[in-house]
PAMAR-444841 format. One line per field, with one value per residue: residue in three letters; x, y, z of N, C-alpha, C in turn. Coordinates in nm, 2 decimals. Atoms other than C-alpha are relative to their C-alpha. Example, Ala and Ser with C-alpha at 12.3 -4.5 7.8 and 13.67 -1.06 7.14 Angstrom:
// residues 2
rest = c(ALA/SER)
nX = c(0.09/-0.09)
nY = c(-0.12/-0.11)
nZ = c(0.00/0.00)
caX = c(1.23/1.37)
caY = c(-0.45/-0.11)
caZ = c(0.78/0.71)
cX = c(0.09/-0.08)
cY = c(0.12/0.11)
cZ = c(0.00/0.08)
END
This chain:
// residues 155
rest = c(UNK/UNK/UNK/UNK/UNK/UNK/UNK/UNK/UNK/UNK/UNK/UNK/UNK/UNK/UNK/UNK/UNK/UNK/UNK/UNK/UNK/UNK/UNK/UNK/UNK/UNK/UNK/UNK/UNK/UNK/UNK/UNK/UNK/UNK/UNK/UNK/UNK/UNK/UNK/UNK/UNK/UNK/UNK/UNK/UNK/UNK/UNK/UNK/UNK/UNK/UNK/UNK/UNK/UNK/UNK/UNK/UNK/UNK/UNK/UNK/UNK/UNK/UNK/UNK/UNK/UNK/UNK/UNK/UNK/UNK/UNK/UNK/UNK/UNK/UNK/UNK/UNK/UNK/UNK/UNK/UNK/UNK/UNK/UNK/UNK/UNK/UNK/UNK/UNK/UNK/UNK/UNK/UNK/UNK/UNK/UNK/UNK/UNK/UNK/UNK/UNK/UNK/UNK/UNK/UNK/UNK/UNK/UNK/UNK/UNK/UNK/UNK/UNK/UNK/UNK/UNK/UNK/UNK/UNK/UNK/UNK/UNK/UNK/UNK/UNK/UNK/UNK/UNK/UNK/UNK/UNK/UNK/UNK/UNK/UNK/UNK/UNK/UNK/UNK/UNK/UNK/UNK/UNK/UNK/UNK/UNK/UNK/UNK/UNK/UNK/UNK/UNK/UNK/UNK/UNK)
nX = c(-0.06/0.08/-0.05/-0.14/0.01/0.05/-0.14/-0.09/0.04/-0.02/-0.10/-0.02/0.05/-0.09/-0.09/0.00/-0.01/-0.11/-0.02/0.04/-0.05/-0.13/0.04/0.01/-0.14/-0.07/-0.09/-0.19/-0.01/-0.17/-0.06/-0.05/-0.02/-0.10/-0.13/-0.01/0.11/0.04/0.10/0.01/0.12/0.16/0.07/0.05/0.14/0.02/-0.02/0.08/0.10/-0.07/-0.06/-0.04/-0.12/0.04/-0.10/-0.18/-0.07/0.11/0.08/0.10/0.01/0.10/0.04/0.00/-0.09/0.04/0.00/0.09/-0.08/0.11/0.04/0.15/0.00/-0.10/-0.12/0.07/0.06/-0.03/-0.06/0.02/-0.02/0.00/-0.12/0.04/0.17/0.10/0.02/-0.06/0.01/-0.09/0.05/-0.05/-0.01/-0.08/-0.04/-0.02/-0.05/-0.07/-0.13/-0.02/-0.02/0.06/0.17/0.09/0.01/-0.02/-0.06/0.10/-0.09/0.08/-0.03/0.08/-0.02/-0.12/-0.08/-0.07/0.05/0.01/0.04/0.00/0.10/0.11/0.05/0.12/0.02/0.13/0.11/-0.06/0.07/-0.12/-0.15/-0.17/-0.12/-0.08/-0.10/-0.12/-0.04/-0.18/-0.06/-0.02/0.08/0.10/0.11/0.17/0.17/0.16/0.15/0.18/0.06/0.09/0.10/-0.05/-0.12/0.08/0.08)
nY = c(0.05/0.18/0.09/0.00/0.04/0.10/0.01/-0.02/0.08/0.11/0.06/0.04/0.09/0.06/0.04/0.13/0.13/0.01/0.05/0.17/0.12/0.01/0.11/0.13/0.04/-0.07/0.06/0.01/0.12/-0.01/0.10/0.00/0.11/0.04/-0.06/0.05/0.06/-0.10/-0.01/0.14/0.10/-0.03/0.02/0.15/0.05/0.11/-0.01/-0.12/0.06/0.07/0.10/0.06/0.06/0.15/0.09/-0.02/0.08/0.14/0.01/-0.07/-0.12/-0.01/-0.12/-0.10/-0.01/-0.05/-0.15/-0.08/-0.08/-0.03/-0.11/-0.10/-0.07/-0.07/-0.05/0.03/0.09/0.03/0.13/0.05/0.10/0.07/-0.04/0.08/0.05/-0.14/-0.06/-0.16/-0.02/-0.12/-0.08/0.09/-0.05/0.07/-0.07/0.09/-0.04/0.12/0.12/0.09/0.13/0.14/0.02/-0.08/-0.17/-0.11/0.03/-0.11/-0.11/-0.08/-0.10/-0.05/-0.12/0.05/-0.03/0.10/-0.01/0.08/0.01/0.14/0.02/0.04/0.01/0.06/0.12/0.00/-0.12/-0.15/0.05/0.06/-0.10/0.09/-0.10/0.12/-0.07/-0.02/-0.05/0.02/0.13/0.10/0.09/-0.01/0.00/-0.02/-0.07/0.01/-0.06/0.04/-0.05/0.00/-0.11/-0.08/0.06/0.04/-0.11)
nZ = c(-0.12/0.00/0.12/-0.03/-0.15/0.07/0.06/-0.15/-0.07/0.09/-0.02/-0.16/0.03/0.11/-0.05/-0.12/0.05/0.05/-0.12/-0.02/0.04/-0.06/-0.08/0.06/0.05/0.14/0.10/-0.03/-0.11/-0.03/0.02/0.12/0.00/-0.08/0.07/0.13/0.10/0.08/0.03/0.09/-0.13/0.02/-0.07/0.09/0.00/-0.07/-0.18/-0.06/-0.07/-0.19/0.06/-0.10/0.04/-0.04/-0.03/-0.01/0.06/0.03/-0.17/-0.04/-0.11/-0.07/0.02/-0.10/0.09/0.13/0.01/0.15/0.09/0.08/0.10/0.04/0.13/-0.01/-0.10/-0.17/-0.02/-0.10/-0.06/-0.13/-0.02/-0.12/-0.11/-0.15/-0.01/-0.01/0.19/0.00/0.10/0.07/0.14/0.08/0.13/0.11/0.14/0.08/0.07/0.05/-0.10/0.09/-0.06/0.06/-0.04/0.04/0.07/-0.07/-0.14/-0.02/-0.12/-0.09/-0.08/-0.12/-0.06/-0.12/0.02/0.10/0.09/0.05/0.13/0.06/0.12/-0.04/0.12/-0.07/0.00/0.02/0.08/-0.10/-0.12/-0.05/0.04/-0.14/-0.02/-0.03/0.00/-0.07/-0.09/-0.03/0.02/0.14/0.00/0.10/-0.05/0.02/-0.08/0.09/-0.11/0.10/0.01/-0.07/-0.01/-0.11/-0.17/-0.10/-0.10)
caX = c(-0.93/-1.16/-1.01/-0.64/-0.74/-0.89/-0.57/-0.36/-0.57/-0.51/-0.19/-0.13/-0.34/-0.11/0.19/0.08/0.02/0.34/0.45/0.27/0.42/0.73/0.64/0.63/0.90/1.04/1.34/1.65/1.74/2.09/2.24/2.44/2.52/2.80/3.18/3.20/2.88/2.83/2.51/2.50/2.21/1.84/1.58/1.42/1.05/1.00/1.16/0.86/0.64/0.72/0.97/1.00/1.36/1.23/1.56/1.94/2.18/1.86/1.77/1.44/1.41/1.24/0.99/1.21/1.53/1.34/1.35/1.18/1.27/1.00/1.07/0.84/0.99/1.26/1.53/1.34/1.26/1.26/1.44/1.25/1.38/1.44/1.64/1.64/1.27/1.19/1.07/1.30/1.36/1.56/1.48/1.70/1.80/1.92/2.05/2.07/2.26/2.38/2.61/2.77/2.80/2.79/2.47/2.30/2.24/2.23/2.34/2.17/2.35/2.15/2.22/2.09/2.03/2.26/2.51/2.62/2.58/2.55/2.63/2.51/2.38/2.01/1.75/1.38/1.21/0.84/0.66/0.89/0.72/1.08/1.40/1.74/2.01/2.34/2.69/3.05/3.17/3.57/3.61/3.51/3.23/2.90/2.57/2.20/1.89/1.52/1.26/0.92/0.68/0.43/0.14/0.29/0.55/0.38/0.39)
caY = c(-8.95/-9.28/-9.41/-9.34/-9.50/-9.80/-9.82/-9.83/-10.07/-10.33/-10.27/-10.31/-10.61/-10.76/-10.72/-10.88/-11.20/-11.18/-11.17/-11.47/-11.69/-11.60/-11.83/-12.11/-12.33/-12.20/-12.31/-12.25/-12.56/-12.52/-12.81/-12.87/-13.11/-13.31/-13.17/-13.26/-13.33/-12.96/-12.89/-13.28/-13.38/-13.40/-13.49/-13.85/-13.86/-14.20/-14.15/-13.89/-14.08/-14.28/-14.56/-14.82/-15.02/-15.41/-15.57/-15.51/-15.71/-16.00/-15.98/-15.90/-15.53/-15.57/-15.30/-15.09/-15.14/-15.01/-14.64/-14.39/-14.23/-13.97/-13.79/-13.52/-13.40/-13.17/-13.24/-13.26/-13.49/-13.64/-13.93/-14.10/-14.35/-14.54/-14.43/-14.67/-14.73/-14.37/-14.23/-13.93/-13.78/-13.50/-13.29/-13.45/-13.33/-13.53/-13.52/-13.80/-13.84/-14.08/-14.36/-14.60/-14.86/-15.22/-15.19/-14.95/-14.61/-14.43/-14.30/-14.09/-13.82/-13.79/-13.49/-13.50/-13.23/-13.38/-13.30/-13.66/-13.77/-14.06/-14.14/-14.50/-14.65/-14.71/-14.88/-15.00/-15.30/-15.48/-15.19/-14.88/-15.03/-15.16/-14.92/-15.07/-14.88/-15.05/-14.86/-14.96/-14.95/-14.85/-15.18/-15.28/-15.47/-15.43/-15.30/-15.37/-15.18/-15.28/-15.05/-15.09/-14.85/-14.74/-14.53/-14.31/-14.34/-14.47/-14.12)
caZ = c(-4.87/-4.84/-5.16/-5.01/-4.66/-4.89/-5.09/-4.77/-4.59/-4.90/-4.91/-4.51/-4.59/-4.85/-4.65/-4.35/-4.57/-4.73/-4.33/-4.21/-4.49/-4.33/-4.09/-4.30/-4.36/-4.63/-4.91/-4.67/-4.49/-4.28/-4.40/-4.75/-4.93/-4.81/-4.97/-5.36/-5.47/-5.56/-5.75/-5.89/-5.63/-5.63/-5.43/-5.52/-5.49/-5.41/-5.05/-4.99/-4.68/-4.34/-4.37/-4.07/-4.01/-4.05/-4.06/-4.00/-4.21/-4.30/-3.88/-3.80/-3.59/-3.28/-3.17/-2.93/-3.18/-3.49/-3.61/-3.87/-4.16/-4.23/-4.56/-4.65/-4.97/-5.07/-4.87/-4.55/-4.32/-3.97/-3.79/-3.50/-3.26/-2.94/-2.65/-2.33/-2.46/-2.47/-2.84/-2.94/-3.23/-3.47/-3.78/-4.09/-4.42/-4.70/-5.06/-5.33/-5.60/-5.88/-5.78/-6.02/-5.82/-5.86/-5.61/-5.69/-5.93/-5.64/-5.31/-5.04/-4.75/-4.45/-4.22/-3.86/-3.66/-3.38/-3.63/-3.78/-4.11/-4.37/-4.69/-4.85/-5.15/-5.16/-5.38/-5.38/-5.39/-5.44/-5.59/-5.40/-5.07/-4.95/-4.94/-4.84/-4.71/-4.74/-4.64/-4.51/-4.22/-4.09/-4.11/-4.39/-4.30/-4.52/-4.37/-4.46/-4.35/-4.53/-4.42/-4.54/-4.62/-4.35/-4.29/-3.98/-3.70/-3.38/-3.16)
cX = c(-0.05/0.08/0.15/0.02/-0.05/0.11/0.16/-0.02/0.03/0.14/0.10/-0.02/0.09/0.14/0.01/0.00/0.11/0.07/-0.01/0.03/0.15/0.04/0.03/0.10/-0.03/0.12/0.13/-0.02/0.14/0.07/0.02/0.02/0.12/0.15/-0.01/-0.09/-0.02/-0.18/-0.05/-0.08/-0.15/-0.10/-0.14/-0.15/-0.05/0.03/-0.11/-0.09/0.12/0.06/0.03/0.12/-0.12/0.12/0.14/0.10/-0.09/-0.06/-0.10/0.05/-0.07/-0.07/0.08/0.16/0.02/0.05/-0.09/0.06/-0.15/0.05/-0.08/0.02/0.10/0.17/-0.02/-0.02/0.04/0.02/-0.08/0.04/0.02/0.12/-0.01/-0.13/-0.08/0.00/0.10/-0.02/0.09/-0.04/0.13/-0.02/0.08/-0.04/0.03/0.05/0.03/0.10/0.00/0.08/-0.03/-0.17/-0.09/0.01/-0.03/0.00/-0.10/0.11/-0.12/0.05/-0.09/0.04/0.08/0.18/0.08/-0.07/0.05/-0.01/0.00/-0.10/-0.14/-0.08/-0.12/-0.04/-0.15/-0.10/0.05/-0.06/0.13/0.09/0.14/0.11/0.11/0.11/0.14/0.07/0.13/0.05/0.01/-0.12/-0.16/-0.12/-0.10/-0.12/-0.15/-0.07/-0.12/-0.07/-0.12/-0.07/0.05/0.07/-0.11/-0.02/0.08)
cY = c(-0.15/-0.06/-0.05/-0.11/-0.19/-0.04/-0.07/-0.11/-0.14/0.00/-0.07/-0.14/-0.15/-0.07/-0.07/-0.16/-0.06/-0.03/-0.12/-0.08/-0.04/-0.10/-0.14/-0.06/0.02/-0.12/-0.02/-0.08/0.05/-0.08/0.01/-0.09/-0.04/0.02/-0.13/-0.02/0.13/0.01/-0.14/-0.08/0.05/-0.07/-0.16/0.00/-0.16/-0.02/0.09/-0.17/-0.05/-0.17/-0.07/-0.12/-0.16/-0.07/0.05/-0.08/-0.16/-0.01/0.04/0.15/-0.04/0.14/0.13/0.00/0.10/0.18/0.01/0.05/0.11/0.15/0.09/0.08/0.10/0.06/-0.01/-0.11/0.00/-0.10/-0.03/-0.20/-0.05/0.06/-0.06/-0.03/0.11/0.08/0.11/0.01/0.16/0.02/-0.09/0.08/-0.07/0.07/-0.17/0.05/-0.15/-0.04/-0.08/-0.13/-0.16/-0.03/0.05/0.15/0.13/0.04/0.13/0.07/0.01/0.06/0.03/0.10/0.01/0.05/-0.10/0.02/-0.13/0.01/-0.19/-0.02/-0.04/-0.04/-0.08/-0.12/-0.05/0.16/0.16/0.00/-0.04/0.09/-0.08/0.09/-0.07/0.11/-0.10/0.03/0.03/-0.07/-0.07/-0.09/0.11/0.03/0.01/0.06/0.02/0.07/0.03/0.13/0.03/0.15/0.16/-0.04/0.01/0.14/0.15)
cZ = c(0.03/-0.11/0.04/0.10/-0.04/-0.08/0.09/0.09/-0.07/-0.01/0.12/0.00/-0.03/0.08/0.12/-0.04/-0.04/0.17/0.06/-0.11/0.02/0.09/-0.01/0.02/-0.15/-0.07/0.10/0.13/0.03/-0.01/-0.21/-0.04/0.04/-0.12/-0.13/-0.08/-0.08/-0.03/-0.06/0.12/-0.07/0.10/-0.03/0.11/0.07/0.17/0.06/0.10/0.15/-0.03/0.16/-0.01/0.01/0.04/-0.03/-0.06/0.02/0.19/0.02/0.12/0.08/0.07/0.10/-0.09/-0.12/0.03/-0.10/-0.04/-0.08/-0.14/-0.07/-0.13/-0.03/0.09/0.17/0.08/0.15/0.04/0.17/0.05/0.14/0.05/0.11/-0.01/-0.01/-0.18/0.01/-0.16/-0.08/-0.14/-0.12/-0.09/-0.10/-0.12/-0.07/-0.14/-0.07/-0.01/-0.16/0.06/0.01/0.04/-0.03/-0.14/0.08/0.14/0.07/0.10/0.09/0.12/0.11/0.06/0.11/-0.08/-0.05/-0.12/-0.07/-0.11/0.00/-0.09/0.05/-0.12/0.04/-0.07/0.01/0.02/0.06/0.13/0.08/-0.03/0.06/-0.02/0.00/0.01/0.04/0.11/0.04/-0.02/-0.11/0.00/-0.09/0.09/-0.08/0.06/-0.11/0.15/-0.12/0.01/0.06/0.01/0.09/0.10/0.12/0.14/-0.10)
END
């Protein structure tokens, strides 16, 4: 009976752990990739850390303009930024993929939790310390966004 009750208690044990990693964040993000790419994405390493905007088409950012890009790895990440002066912020999921485009070798998709979303080429710069985002707009006109490589977003 002790042996049973000892058997029982390890497995009770077990399953409660297997429970609490439930918890976790896990693999299933609610976002996809964006129509056509199919299974032809991946997740680009180099974007892992906290990225602050410096400049807008060669313009310096000033500090209540700026934003963050914090990628954490696999698809994950969070967008923080300025509202009337007040920090906010939204959960984020992107997807990269290879581009053959004159600018780059490759493009990224980011999916906020608001429910927009962006595709544009991207590519890095003095030592993966610099990222630039560049897209298209309706118009037709050309956008630049360098953001540098920083330790953590300010709240």
């Amino acid at each position: 009976m002790k042996k049973r009750s000892l058997l029982m208690g390890m497995v009770l044990a077990v399953c409660g752990l297997v429970s609490l990693t439930g918890c976790v964040e896990g693999d299933d993000w609610p976002y996809s990739p964006p129509p056509g790419w199919g299974s032809d994405y991946f997740y680009d390493s180099r974007l892992d850390g906290v990225w602050m905007l410096t400049q807008a088409n060669s313009t310096p950012v000033d500090r209540y303009d700026t934003n963050y890009l914090d990628f954490y790895g696999r698809g994950h990440g969070w967008y923080y930024y300025y509202d009337n002066g007040r920090p906010e912020s939204e959960e984020l999921a992107y997807f990269c993929q290879r581009s053959y485009s004159a600018t780059t070798n490759y493009q990224i998709n980011l999916q906020y939790e608001s429910g927009s979303a962006s595709t544009m080429a991207y590519w890095f710069s003095d030592g993966d310390t610099s990222l630039w985002l560049q897209w298209k707009t309706n118009s037709g006109r050309i956008v630049t966004y360098l953001y540098t490589r920083v330790g953590a977003t300010p709240w």
